[in-house]
Phi, psi and omega in degrees: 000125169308139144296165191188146181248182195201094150325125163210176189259123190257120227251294203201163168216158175232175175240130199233137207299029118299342180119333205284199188232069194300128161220147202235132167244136140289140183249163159283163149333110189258164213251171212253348150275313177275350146334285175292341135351272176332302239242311185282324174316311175333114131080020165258174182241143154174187205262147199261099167252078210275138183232154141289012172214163184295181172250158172304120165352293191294328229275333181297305209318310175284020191247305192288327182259050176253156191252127171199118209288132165268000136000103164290121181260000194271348178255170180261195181272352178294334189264329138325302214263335184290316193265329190274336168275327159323327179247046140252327171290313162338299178277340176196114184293338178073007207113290189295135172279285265231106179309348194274326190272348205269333165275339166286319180289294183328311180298313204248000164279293198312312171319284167335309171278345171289294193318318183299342211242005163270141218252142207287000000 
């Protein structure tokens, strides 16, 4: 996928109990190119580059050849692993009231099967 700009409107942001951030932008009508854009983009990561103005050819140009590790580097992965099982108990508790025994189970599941595959 090609970089691509939009016009938008930066509409609301929330703050979300992982820490992370939901931010909603409206576009004008978009042409059936930037549809698909829009569309080949769905549920992939990758960056937000917001201006009050369009951007320049070089400046996409130089957008584009830019390198960039998609790596979150500010968690560590326990802390990855952490946030991410928090929002599977948020959706199904499974039971556990308490997110703290619902990471311990989870956690001491996971060990066990690393432990099965170490060979004696």
């Amino acid at each position: 996928m090609n970089t691509f700009q939009l016009p938008a409107e930066l509409r609301a942001y929330r703050t979300l109990s992982d820490m992370t951030v939901r931010i909603s932008f409206d576009t004008r009508e978009l042409t059936p190119e930037q549809m698909a854009n829009v569309h080949y983009g769905l549920n992939k990561d990758g960056f937000l580059l917001f201006a009050p103005s369009a951007f320049t050819t070089e400046q996409m140009r130089e957008i584009d050849n830019t390198k960039i590790d998609y790596e979150d580097v500010s968690k560590s992965q326990a802390q990855r692993i952490r946030g991410v099982l928090y929002i599977l108990w948020k959706q199904n508790n499974e039971g556990y009231e308490i997110f703290h025994d619902y990471y311990n189970a989870k956690t001491e599941r996971y060990i066990n099967h690393l432990k099965s595959k170490i060979e004696e």
